[in-house]
C-alpha positions as CSV (number, residue, x, y, z in Angstrom):
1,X,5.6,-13.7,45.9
2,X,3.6,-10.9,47.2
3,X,1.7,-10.7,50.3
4,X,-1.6,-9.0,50.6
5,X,-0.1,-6.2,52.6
6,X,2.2,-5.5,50.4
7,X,1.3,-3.1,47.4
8,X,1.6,-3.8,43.8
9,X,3.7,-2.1,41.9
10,X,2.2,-0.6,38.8
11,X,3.2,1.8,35.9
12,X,0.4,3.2,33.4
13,X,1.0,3.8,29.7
14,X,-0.7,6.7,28.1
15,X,-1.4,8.3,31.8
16,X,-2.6,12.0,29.6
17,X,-5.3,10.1,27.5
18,X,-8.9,10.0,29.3
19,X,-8.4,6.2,29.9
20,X,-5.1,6.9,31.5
21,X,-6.2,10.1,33.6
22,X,-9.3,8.0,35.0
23,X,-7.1,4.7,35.7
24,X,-4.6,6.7,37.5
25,X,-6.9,8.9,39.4
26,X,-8.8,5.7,40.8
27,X,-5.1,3.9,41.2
28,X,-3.8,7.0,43.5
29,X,-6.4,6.5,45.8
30,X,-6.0,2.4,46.3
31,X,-4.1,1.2,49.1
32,X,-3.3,-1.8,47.8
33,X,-1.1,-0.4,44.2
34,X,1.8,1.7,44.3
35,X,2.3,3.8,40.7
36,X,5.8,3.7,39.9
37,X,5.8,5.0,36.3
38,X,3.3,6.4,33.6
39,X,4.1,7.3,30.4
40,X,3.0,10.3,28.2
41,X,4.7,10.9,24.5
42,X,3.1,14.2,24.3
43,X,3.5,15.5,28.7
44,X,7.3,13.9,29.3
45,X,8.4,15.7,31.8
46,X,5.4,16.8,33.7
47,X,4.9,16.1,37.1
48,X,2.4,13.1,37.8
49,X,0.6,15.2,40.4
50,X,-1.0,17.5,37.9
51,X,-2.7,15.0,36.1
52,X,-4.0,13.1,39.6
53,X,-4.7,14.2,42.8
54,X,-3.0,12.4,45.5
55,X,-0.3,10.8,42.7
56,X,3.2,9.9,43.7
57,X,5.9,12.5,43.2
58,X,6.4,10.9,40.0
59,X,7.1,12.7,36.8
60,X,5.9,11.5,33.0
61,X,8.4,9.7,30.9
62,X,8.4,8.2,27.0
63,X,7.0,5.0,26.6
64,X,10.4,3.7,24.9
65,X,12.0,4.5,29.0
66,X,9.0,2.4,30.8
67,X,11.0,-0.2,32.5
C-alpha cells in the first residue's frame, strides 16, 4: 500500500499526442506522481524533457516495451 507521501508511479501512453503533451506537462509539475515511462510510436527515442518542461530524465519508448 501506498502512503500519501509517497508518489505514484505513473507512465503515459501516446505522451507526443496533444492529450498526452497536456497530461504530462500538468503531471511533471505534481508532487504527488512520479512519470516513469511514456510512450510515443512516432518520437522513440526522444528525450521526455523536450516534450515537458520540468519532465524526468526519461526518454520515449514503443508502446509494445511499456512495462
Amino acid at each position: 500500500m501506498l502512503h500519501e507521501s509517497s508518489p505514484i508511479p505513473v507512465g503515459v501512453l501516446g505522451a507526443t499526442g496533444y492529450t498526452g503533451r497536456e497530461l504530462l506537462r500538468r503531471l511533471a509539475r505534481h508532487d504527488g506522481v512520479r512519470i516513469v515511462f511514456a510512450t510515443s510510436e512516432s518520437e522513440s527515442g526522444t528525450p521526455l524533457r523536450r516534450l515537458a518542461r520540468g519532465a524526468p530524465d526519461l526518454t520515449l519508448i514503443p508502446a509494445e516495451t511499456a512495462p
